[in-house]
mmCIF file as gemmi writes it, N, C-alpha and C atoms, coordinates in Angstrom:
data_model
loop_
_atom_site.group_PDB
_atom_site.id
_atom_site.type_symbol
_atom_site.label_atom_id
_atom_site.label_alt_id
_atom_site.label_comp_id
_atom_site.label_asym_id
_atom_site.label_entity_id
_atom_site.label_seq_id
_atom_site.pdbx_PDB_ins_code
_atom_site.Cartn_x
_atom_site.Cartn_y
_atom_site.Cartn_z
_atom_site.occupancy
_atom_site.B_iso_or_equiv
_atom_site.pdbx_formal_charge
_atom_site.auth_seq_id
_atom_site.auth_asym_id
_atom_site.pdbx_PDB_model_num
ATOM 1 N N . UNK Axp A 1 ? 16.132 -0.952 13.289 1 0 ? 1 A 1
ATOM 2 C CA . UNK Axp A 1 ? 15.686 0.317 12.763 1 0 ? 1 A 1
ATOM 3 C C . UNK Axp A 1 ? 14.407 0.18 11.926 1 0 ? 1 A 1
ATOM 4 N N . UNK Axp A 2 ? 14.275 -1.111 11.171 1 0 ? 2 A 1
ATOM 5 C CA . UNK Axp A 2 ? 13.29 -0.879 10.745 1 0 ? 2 A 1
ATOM 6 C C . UNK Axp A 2 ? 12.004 -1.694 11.079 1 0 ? 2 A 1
ATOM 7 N N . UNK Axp A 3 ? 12.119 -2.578 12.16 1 0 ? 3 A 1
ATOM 8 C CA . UNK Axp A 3 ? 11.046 -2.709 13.621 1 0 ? 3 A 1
ATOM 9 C C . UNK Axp A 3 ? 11.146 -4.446 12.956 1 0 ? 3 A 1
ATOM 10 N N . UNK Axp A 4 ? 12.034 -5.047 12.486 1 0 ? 4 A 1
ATOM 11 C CA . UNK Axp A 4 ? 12.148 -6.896 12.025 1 0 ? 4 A 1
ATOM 12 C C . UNK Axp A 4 ? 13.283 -6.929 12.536 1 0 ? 4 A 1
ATOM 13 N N . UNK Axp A 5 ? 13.359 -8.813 13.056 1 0 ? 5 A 1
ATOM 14 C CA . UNK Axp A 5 ? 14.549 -9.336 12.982 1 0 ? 5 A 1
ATOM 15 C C . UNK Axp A 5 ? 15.684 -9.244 12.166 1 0 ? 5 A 1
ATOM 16 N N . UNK Axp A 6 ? 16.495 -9.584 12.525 1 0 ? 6 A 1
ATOM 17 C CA . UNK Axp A 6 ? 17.417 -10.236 11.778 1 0 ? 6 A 1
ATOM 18 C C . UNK Axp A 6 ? 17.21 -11.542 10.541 1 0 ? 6 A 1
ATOM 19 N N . UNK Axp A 7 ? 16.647 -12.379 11.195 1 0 ? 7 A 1
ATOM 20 C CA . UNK Axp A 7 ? 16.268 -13.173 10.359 1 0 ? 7 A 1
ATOM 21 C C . UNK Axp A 7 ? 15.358 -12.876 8.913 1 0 ? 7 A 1
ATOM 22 N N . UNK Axp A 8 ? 14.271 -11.708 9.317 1 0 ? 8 A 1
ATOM 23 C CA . UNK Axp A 8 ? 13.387 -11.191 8.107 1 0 ? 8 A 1
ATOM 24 C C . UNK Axp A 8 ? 14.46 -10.201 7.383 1 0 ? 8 A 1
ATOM 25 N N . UNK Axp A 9 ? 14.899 -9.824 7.473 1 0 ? 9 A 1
ATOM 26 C CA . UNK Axp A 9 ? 15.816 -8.945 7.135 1 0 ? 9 A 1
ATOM 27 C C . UNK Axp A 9 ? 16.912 -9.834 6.328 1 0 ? 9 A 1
ATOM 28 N N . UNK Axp A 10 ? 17.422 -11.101 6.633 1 0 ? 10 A 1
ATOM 29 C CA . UNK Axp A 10 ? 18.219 -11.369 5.783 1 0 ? 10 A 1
ATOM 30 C C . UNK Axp A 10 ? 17.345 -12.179 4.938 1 0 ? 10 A 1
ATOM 31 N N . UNK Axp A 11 ? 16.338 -13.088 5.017 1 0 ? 11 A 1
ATOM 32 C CA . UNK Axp A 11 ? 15.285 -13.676 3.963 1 0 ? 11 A 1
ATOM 33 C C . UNK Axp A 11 ? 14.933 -12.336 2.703 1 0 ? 11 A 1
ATOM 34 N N . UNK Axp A 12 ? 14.563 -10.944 3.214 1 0 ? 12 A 1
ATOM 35 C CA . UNK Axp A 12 ? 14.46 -9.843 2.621 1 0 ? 12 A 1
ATOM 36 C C . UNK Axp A 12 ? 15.443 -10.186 1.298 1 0 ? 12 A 1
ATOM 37 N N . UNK Axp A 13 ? 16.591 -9.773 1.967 1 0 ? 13 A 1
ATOM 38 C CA . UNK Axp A 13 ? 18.349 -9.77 1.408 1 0 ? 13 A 1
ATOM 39 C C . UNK Axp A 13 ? 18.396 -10.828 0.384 1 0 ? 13 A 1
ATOM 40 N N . UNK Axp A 14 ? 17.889 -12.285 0.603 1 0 ? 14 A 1
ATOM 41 C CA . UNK Axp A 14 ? 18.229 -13.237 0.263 1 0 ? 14 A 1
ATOM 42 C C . UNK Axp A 14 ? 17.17 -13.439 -1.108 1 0 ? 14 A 1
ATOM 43 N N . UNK Axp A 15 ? 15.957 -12.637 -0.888 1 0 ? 15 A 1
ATOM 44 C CA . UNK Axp A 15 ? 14.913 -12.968 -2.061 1 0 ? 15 A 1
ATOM 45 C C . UNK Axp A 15 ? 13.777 -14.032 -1.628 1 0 ? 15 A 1
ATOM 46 N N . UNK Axp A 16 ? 14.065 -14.395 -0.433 1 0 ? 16 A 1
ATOM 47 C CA . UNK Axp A 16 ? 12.849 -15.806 -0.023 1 0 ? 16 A 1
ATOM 48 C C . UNK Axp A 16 ? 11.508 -14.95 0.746 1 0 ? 16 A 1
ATOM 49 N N . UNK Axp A 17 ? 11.825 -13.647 0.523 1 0 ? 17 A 1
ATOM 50 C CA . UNK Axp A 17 ? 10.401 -13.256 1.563 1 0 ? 17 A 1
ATOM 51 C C . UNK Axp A 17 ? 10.139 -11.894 1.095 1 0 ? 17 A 1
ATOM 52 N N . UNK Axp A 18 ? 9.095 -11.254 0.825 1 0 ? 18 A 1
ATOM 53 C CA . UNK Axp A 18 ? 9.118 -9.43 0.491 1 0 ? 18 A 1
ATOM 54 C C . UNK Axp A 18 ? 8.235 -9.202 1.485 1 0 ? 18 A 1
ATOM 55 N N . UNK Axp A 19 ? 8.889 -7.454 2.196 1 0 ? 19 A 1
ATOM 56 C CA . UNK Axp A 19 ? 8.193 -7.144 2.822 1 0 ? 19 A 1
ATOM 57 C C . UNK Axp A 19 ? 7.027 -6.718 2.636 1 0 ? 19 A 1
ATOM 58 N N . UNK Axp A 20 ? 6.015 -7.233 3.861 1 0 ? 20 A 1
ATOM 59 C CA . UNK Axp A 20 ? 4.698 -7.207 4.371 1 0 ? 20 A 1
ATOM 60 C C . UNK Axp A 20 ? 4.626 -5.891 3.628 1 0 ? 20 A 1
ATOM 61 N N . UNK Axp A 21 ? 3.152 -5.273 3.745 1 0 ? 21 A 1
ATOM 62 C CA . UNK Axp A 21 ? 2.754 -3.862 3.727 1 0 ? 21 A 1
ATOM 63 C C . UNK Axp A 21 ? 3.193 -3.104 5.363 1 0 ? 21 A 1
ATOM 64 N N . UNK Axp A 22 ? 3.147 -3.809 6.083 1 0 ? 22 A 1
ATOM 65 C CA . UNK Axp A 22 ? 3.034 -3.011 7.407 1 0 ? 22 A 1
ATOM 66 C C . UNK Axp A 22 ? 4.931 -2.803 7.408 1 0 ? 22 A 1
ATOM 67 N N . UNK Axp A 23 ? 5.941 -3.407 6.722 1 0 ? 23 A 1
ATOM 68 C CA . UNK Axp A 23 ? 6.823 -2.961 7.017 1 0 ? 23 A 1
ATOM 69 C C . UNK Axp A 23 ? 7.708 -1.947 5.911 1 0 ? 23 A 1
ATOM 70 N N . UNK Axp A 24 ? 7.168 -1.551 5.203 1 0 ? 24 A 1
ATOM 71 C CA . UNK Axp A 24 ? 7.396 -0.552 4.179 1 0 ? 24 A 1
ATOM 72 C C . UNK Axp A 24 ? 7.532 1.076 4.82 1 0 ? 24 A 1
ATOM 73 N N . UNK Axp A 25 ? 6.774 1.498 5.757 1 0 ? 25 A 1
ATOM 74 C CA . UNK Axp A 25 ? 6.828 2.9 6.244 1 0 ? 25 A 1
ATOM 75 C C . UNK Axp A 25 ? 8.7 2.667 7.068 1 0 ? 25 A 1
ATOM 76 N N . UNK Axp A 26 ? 8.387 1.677 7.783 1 0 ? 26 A 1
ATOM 77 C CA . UNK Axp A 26 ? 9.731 1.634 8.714 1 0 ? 26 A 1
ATOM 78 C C . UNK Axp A 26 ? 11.461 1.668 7.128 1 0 ? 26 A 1
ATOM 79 N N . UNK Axp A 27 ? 11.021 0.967 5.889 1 0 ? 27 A 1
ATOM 80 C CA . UNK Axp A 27 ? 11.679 0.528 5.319 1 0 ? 27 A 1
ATOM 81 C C . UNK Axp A 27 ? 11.82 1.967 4.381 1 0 ? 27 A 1
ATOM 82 N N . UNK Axp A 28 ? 11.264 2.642 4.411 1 0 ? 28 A 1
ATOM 83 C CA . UNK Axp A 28 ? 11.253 4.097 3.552 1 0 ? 28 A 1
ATOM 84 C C . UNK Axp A 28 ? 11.787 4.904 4.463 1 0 ? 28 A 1
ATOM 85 N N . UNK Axp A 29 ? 11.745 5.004 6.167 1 0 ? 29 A 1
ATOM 86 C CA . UNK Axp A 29 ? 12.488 5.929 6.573 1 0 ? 29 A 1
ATOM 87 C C . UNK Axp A 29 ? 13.703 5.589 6.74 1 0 ? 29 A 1
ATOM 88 N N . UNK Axp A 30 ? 13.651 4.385 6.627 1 0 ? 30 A 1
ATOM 89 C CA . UNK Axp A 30 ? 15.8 3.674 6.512 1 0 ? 30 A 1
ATOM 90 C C . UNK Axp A 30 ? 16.331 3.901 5.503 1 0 ? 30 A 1
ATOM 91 N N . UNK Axp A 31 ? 15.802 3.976 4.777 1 0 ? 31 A 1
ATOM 92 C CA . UNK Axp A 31 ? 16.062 4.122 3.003 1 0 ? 31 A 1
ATOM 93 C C . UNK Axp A 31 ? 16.606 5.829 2.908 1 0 ? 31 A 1
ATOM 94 N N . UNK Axp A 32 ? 15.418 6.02 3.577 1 0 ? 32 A 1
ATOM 95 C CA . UNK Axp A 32 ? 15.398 7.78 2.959 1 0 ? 32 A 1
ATOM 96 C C . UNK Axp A 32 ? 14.606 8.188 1.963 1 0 ? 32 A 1
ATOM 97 N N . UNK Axp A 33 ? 13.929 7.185 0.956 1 0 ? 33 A 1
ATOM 98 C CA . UNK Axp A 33 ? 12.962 7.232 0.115 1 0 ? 33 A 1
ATOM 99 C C . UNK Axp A 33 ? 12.545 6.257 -0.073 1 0 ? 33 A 1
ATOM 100 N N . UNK Axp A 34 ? 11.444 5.952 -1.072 1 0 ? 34 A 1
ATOM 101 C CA . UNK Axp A 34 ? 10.729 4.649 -1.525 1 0 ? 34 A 1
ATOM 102 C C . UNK Axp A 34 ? 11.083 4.347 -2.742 1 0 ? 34 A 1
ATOM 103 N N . UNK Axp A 35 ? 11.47 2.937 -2.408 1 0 ? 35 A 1
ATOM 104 C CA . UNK Axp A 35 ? 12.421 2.361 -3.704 1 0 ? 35 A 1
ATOM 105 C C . UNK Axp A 35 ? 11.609 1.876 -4.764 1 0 ? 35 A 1
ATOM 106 N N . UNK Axp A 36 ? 10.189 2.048 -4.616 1 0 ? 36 A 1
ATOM 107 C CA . UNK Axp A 36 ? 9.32 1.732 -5.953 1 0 ? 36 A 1
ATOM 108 C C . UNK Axp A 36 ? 8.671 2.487 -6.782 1 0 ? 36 A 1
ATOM 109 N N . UNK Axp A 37 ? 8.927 2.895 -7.89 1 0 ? 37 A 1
ATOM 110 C CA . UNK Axp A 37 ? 8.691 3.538 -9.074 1 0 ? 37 A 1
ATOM 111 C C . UNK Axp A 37 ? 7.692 4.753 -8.55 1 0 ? 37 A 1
ATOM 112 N N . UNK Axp A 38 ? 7.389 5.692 -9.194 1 0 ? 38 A 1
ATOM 113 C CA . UNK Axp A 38 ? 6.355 6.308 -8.604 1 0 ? 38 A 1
ATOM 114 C C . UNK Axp A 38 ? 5.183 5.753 -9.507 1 0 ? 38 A 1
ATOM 115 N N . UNK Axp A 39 ? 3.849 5.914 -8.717 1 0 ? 39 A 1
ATOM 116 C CA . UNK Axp A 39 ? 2.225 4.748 -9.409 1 0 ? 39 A 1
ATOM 117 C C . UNK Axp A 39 ? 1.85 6.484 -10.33 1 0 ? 39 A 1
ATOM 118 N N . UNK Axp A 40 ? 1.446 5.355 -11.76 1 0 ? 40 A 1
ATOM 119 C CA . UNK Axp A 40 ? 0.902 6.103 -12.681 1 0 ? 40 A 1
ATOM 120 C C . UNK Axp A 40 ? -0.449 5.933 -12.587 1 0 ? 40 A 1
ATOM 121 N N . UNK Axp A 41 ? -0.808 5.064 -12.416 1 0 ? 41 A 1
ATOM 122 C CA . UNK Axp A 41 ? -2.513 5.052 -12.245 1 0 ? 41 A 1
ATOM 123 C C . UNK Axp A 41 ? -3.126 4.894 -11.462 1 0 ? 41 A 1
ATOM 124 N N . UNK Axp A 42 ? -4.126 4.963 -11.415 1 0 ? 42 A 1
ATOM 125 C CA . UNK Axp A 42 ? -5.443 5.216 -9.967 1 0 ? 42 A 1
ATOM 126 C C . UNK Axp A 42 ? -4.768 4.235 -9.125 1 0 ? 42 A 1
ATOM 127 N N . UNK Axp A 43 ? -5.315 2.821 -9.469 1 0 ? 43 A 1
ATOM 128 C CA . UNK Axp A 43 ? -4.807 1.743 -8.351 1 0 ? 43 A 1
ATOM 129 C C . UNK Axp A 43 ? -3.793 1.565 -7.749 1 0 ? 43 A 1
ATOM 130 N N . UNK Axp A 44 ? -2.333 2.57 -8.862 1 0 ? 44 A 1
ATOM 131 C CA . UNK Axp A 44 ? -1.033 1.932 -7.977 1 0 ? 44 A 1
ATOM 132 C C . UNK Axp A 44 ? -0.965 3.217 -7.368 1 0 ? 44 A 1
ATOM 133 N N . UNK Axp A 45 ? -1.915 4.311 -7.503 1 0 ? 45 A 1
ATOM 134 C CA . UNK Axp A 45 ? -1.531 5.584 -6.832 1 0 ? 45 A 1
ATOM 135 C C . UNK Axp A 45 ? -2.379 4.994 -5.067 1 0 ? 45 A 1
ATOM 136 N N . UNK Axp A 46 ? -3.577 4.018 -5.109 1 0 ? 46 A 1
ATOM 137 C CA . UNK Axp A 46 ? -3.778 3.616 -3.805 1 0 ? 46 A 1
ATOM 138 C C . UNK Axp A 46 ? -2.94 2.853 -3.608 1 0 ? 46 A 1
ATOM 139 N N . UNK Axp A 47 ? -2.328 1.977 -4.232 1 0 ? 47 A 1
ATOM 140 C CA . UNK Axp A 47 ? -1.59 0.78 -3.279 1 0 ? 47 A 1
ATOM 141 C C . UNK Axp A 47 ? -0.295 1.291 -2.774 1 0 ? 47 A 1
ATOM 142 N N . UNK Axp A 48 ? 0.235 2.33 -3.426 1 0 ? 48 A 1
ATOM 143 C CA . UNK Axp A 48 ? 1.422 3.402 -3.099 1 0 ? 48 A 1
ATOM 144 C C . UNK Axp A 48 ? 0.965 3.668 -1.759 1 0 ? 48 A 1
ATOM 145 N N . UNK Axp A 49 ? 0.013 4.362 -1.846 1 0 ? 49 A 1
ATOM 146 C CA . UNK Axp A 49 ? -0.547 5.389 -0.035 1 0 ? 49 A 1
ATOM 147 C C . UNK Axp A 49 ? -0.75 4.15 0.645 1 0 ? 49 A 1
ATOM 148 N N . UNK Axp A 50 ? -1.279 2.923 0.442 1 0 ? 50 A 1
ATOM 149 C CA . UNK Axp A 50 ? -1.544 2.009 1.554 1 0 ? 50 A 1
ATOM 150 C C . UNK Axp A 50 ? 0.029 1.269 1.924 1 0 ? 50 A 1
ATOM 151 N N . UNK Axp A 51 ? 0.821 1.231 1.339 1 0 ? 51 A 1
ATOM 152 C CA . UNK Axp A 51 ? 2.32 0.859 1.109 1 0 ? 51 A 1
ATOM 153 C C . UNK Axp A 51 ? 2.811 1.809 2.326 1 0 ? 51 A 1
ATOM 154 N N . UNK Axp A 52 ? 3.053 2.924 2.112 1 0 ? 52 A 1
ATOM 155 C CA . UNK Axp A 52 ? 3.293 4.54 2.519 1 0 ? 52 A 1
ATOM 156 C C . UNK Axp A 52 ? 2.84 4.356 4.188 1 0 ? 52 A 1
ATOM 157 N N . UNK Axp A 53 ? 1.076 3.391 4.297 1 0 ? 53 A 1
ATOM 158 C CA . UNK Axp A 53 ? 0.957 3.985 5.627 1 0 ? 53 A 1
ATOM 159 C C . UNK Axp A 53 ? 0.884 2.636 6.284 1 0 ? 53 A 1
ATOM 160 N N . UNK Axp A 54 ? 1.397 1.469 5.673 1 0 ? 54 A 1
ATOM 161 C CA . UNK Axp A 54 ? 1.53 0.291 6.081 1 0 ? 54 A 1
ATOM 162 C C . UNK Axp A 54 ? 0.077 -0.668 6.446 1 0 ? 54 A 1
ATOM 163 N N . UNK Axp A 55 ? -0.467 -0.025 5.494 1 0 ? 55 A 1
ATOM 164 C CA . UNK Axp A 55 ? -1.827 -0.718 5.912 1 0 ? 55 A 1
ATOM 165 C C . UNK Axp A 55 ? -2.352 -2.078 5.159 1 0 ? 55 A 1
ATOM 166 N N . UNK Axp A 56 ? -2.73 -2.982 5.351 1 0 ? 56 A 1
ATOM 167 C CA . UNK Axp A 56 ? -3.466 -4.237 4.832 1 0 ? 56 A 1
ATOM 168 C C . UNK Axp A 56 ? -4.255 -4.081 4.07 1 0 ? 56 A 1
ATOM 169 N N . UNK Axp A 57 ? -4.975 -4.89 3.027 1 0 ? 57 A 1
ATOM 170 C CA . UNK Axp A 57 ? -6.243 -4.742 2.476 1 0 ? 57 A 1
ATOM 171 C C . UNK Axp A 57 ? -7.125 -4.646 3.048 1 0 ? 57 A 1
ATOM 172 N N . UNK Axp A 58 ? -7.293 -5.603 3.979 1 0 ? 58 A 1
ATOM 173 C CA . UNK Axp A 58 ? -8.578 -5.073 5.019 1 0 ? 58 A 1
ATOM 174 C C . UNK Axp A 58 ? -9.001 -3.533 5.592 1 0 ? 58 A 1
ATOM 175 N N . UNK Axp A 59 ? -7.638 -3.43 6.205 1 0 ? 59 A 1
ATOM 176 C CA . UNK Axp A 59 ? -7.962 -2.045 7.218 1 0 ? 59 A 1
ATOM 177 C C . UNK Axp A 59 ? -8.273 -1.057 5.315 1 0 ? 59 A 1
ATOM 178 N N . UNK Axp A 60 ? -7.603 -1.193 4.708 1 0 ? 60 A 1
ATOM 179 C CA . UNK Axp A 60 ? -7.756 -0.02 3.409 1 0 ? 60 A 1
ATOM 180 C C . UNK Axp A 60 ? -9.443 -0.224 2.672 1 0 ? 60 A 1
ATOM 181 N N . UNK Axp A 61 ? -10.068 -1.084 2.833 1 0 ? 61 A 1
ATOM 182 C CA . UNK Axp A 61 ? -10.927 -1.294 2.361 1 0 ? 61 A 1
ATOM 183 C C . UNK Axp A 61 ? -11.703 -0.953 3.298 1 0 ? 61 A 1
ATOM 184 N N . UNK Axp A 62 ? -11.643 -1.306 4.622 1 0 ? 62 A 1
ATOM 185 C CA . UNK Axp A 62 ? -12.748 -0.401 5.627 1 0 ? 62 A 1
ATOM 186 C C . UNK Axp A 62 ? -12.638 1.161 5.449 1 0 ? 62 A 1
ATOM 187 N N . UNK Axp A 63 ? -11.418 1.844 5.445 1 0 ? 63 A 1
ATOM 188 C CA . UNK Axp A 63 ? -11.213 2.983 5.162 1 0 ? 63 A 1
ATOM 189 C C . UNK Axp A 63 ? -11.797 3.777 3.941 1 0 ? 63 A 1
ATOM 190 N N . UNK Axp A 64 ? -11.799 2.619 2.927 1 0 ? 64 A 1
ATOM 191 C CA . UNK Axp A 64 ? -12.193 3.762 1.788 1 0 ? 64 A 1
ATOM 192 C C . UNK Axp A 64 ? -14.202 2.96 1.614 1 0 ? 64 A 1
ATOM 193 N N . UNK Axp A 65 ? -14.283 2.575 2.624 1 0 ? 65 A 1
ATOM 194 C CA . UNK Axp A 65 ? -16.048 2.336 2.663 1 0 ? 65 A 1
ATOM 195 C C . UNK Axp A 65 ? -16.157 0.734 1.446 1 0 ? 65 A 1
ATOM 196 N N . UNK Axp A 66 ? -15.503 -0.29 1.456 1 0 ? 66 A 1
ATOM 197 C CA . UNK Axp A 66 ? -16.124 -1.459 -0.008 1 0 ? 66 A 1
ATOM 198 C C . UNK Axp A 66 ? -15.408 -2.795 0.821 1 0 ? 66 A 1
ATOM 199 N N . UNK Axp A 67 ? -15.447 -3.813 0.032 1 0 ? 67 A 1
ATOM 200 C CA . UNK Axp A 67 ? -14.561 -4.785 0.686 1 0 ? 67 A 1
ATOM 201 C C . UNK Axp A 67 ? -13.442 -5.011 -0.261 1 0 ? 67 A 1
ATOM 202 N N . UNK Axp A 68 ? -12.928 -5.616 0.087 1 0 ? 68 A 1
ATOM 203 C CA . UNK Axp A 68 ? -11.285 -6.339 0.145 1 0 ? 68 A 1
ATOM 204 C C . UNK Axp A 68 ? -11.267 -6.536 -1.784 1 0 ? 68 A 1
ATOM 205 N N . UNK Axp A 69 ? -12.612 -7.038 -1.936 1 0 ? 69 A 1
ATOM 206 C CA . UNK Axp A 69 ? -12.211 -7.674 -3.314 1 0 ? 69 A 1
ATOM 207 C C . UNK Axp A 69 ? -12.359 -6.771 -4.602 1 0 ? 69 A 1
ATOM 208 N N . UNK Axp A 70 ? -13.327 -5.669 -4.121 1 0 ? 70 A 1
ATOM 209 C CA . UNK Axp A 70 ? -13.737 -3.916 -4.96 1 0 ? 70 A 1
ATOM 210 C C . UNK Axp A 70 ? -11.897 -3.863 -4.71 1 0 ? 70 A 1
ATOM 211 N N . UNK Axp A 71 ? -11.806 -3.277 -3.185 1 0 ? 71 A 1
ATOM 212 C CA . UNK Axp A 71 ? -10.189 -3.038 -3.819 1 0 ? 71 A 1
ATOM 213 C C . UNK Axp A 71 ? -9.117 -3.855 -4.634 1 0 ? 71 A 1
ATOM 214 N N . UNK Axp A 72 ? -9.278 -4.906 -4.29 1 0 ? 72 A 1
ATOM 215 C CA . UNK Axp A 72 ? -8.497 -5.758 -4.93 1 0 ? 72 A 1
ATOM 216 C C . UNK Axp A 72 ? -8.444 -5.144 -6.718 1 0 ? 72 A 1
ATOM 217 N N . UNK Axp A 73 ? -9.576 -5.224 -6.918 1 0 ? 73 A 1
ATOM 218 C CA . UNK Axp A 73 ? -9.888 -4.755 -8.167 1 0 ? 73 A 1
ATOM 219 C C . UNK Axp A 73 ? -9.589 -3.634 -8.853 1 0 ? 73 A 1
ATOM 220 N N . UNK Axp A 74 ? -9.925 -2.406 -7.824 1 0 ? 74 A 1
ATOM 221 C CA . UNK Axp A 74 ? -9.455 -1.252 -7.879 1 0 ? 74 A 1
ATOM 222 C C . UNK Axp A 74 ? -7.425 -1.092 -8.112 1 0 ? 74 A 1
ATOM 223 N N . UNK Axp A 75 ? -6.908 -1.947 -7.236 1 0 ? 75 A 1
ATOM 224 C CA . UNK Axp A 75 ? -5.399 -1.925 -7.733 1 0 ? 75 A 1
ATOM 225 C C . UNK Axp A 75 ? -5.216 -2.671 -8.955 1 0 ? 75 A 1
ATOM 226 N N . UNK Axp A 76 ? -5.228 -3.565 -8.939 1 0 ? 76 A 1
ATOM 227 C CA . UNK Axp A 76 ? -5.151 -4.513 -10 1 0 ? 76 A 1
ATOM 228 C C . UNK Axp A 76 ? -5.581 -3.406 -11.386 1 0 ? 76 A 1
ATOM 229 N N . UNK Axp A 77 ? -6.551 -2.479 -11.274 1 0 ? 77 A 1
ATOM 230 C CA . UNK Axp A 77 ? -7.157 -1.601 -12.498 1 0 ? 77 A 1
ATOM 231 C C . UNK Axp A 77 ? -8.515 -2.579 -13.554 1 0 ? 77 A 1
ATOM 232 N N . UNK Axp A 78 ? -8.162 -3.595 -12.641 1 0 ? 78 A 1
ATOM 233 C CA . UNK Axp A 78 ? -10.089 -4.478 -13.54 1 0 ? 78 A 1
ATOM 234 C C . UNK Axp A 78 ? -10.741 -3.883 -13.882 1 0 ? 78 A 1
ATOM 235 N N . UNK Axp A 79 ? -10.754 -2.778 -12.148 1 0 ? 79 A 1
ATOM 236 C CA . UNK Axp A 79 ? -12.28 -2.335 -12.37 1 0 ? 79 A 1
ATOM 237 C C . UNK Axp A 79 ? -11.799 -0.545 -11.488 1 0 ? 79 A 1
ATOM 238 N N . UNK Axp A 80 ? -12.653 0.312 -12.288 1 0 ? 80 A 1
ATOM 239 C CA . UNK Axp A 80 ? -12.299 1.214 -11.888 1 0 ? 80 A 1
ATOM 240 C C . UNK Axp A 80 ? -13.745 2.063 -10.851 1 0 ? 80 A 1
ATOM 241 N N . UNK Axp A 81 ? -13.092 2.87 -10.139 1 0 ? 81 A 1
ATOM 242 C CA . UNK Axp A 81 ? -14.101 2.85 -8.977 1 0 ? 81 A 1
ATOM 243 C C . UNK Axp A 81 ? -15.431 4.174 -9.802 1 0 ? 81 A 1
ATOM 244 N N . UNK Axp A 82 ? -16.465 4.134 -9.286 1 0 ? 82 A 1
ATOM 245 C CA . UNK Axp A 82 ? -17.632 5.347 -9.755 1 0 ? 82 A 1
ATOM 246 C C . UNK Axp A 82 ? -18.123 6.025 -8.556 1 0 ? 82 A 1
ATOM 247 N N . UNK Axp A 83 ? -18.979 7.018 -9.542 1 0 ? 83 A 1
ATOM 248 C CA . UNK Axp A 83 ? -19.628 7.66 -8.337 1 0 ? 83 A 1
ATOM 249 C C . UNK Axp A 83 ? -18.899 8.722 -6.852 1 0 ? 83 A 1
ATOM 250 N N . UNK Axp A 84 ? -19.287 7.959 -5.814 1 0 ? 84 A 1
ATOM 251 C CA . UNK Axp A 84 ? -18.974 8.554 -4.907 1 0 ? 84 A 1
ATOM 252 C C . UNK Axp A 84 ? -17.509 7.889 -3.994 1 0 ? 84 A 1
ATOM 253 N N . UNK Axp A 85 ? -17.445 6.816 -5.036 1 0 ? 85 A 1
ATOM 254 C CA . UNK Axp A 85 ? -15.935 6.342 -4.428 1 0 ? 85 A 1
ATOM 255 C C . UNK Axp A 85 ? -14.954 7.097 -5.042 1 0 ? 85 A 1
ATOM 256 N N . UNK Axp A 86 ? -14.951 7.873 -5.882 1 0 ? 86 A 1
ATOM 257 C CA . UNK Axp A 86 ? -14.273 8.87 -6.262 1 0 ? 86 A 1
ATOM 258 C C . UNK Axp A 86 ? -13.481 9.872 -4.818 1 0 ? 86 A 1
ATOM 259 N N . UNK Axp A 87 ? -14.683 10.524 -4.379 1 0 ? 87 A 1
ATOM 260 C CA . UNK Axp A 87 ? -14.082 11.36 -3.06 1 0 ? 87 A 1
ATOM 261 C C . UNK Axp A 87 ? -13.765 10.735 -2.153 1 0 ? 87 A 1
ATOM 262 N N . UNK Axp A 88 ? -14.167 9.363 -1.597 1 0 ? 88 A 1
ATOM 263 C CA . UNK Axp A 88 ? -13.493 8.241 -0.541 1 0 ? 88 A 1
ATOM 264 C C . UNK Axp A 88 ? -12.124 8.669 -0.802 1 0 ? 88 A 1
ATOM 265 N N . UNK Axp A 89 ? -11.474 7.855 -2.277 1 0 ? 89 A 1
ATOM 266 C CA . UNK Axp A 89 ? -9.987 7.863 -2.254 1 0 ? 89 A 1
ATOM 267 C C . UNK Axp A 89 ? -9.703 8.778 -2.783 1 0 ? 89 A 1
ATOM 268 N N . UNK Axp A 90 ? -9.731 10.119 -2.865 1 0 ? 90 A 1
ATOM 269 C CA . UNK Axp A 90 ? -9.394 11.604 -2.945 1 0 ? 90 A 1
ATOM 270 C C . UNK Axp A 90 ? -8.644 11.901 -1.819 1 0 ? 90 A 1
ATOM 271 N N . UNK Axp A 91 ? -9.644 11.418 -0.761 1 0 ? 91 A 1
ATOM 272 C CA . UNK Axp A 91 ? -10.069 12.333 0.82 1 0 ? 91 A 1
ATOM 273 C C . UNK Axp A 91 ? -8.426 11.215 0.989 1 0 ? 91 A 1
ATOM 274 N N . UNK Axp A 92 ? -8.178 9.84 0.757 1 0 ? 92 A 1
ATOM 275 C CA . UNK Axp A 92 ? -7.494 9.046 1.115 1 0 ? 92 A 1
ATOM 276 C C . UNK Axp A 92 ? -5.776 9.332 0.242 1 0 ? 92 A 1
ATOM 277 N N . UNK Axp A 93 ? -6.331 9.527 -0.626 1 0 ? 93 A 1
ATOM 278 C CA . UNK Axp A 93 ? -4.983 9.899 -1.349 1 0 ? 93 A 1
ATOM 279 C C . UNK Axp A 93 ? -4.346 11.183 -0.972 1 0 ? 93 A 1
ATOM 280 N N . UNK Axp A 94 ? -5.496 11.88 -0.827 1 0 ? 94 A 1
ATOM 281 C CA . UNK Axp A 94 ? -4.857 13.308 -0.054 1 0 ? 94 A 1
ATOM 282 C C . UNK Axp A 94 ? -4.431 13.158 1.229 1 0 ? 94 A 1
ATOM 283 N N . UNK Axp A 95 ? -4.619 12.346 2.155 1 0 ? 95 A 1
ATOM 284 C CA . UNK Axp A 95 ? -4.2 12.124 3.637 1 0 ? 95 A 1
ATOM 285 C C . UNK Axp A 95 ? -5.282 12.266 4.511 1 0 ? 95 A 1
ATOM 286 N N . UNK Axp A 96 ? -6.448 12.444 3.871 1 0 ? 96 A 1
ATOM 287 C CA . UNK Axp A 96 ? -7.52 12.065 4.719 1 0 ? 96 A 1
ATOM 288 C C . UNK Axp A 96 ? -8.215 11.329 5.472 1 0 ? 96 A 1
């Protein structure tokens, strides 16, 4: 049901492995909801939606126009985004 083995599924269970980003959408519709807190701030409000749509750092960083390590930054809250990356992850947080 939620697109893994058996085997990932009991490593899951067991604490030796957390799921990927790409398997979180499958793991929220088994659930029925998302078992992690709701994000108070900018970065965990992106890493929530990239969680949500199972996406990697890579593909999320092509998406919102920077590389891997701006986002990196951007979740983490180091560094907070300006300018016109503002409406990037608007357009992204809204489902754009």
């Amino acid at each position: 049901m939620i697109g893994v083995g058996p085997k990932t599924y009991m490593a899951w269970e067991a604490d030796r492995f957390t799921p990927l980003m790409r398997h979180w959408p499958g793991i929220t519709a088994f659930l029925g909801y998302d078992p992690i807190p709701a994000p108070l701030s900018l970065g965990d409000r992106i890493k929530a939606r990239r969680r949500a749509l199972g996406l990697s750092c890579k593909r999320t960083a092509r998406i919102l126009m920077v590389n891997e390590h701006t986002l990196a930054k951007w979740e983490s809250g180091a560094v907070m985004p300006t300018g016109k990356c503002y409406e990037v992850i608007a357009a992204f947080l809204a489902g754009g």
